[in-house]
C-alpha positions in Angstrom: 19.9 41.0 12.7 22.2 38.3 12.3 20.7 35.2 9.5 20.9 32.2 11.4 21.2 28.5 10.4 20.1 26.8 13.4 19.3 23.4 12.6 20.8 22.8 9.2 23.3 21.1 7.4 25.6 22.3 5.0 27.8 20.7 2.6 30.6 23.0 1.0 32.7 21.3 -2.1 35.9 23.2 -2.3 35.1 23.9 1.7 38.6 23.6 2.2 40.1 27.2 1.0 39.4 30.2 -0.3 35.6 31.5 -0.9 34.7 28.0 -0.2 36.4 28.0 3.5 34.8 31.2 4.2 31.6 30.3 3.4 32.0 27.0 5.6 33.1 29.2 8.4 30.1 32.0 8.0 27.7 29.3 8.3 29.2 27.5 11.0 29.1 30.6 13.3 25.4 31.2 11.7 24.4 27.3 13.6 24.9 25.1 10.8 26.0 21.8 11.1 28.9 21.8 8.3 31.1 19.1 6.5 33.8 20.1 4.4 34.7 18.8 1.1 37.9 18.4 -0.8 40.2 16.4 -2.9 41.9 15.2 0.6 41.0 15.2 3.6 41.7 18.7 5.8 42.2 19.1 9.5 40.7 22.2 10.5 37.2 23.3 12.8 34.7 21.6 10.2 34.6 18.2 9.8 35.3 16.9 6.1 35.2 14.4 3.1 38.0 14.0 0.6 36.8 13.3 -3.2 37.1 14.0 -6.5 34.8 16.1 -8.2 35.6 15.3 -11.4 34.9 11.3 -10.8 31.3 10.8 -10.5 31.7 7.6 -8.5 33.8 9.1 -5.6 31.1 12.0 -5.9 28.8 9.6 -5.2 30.1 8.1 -1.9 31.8 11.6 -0.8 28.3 13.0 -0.9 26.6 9.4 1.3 29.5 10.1 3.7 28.6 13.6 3.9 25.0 13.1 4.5 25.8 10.3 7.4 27.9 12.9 9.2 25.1 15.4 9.0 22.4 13.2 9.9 21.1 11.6 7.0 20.0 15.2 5.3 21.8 17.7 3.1 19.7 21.1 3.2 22.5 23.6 1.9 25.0 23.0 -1.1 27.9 25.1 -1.5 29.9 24.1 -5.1 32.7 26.1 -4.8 35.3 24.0 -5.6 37.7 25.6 -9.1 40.9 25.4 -10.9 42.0 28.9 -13.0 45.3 29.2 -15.4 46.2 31.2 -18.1 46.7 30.3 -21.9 45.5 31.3 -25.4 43.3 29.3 -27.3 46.4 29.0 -29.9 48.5 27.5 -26.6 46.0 25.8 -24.7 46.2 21.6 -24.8 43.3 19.7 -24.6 44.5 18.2 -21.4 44.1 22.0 -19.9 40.7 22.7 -21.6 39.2 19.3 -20.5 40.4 19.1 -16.7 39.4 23.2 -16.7 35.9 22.3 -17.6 35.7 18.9 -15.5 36.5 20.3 -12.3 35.0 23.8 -12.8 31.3 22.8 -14.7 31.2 19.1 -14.5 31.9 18.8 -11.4 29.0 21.2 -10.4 27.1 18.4 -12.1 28.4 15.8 -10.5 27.6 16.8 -7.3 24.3 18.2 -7.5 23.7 14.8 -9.2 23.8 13.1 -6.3 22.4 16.1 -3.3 19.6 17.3 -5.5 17.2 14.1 -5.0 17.1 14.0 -0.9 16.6 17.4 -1.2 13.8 17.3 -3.3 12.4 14.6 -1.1 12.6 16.7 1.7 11.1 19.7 -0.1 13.5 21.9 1.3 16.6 22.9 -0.3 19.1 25.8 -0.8 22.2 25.2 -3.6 24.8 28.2 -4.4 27.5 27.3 -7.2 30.5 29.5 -7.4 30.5 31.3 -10.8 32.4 34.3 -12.1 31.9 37.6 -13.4 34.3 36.5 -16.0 31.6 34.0 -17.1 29.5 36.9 -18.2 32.2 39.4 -19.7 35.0 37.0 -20.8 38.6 37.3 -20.4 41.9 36.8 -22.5 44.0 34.1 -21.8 41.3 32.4 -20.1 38.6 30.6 -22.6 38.4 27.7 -20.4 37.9 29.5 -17.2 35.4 31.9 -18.7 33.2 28.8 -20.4 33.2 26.6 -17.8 31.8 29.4 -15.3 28.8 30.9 -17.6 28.1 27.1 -17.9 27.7 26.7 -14.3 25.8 30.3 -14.9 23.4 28.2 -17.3 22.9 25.2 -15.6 21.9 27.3 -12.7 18.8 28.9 -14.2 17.7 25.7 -15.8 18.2 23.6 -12.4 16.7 26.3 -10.4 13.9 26.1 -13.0 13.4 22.2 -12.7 13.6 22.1 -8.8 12.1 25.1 -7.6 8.2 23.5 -7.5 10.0 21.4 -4.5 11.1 24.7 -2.3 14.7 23.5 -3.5 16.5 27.6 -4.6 19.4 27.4 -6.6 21.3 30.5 -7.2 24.9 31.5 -8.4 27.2 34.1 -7.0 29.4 35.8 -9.8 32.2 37.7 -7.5 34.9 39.6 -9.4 38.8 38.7 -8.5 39.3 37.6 -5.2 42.1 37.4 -3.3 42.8 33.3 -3.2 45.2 31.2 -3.4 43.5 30.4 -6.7 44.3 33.7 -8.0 47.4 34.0 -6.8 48.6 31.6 -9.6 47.7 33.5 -12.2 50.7 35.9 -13.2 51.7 39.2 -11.7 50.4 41.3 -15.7 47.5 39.5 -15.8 46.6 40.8 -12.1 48.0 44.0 -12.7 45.8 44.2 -15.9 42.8 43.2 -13.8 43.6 46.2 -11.1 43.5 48.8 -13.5 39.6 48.0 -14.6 39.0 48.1 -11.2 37.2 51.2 -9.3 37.9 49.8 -5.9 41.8 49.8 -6.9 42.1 46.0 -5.0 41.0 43.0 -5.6 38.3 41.5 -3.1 38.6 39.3 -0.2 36.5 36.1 0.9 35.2 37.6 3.4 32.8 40.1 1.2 31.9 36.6 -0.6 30.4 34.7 1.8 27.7 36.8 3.6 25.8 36.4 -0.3 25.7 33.2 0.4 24.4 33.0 4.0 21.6 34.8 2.6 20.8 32.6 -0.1 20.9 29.9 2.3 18.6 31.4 4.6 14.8 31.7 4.3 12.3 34.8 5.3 11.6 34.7 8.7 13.4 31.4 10.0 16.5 29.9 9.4 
């Protein structure tokens, strides 16, 4: 039986590609009521908000705009939104390490900064944040990557802990290399290197991503 959505709203930071864009897409054909977010605004079948996630104030008033398109409530949170490149610790530049870690932790913060109190309000609440499997095993070349994500693994258990009294469920999803546009920046050896640990022999697609998060989004027995 198909999980259905009939009747909520969804927001979806990084909504605009990749897992996020498939997860948008999923819960729109599931009866959610969706708005996109991004850095700019995207044409395409959802309707969207353009900020920053690394800027706490245009979190702020993405997230009000967001929640006066969907009718003054936010029940699902999708943070999906990521940056990934490749250095050594030896190589890496502050610059790489900080914007790594603002738009792929702090910017999980941000957001559910500012979506966590109307759902708690509301007592009903579903958030899903976009981790890694790299966040649990590590990676070369990719220190920043690999902290930022088992930080969003962290602050997952302890918000879920601090919000679940409310019915508000937070949960992460940890998928293994996907095929993205994200990825495909990375280089040709490191993918190659990835392939060959891999029993599948292929990297995965968004579409095996998303249907984890429809469930997580859903509830027993309703929508």
């Amino acid at each position: 039986i198909m999980i259905r959505l009939d009747g909520r709203t969804a927001l979806v930071s990084g909504g605009t590609r990749g897992i996020g864009a498939a997860i948008a897409d999923l819960f729109t054909e599931a009866g959610a009521n969706v708005v996109v977010a991004g850095r700019r605004s995207a044409a395409g079948r959802h309707r969207s908000v353009a900020f920053d996630v690394t800027d706490d104030d245009a979190v702020a008033g993405g997230v009000a705009e967001a929640r006066q398109l969907l009718g003054g409530r936010i029940d699902i949170l999708v943070n999906s939104a990521g940056v990934l490149s490749e250095a050594s610790v030896v190589e890496m530049t502050p610059k790489v390490w900080n914007q790594t870690l603002a738009v792929d932790l702090t910017g999980v913060f941000y957001v559910c900064r500012h979506v966590v109190a109307g759902m708690i309000a509301q007592r009903w609440g579903r958030i899903i944040n976009i981790a890694s499997q790299l966040g649990i095993k590590g990676a070369p070349s990719m220190s920043h990557y690999v902290a930022a994500k088992a930080g969003v693994i962290g602050f997952t258990k302890s918000l879920a802990l601090e919000v679940a009294e409310h019915n508000v469920l937070v949960n992460a999803i940890a998928p293994g290399p996907i095929e993205t546009a994200m990825v495909a920046g990375v280089t040709e050896e490191w993918k190659q290197a990835k392939m060959r640990e891999l029993p599948l022999g292929r990297f995965g697609v968004v579409e095996e991503v998303a249907p984890s998060a429809l469930l997580l989004a859903s509830e027993p027995g309703g929508n």
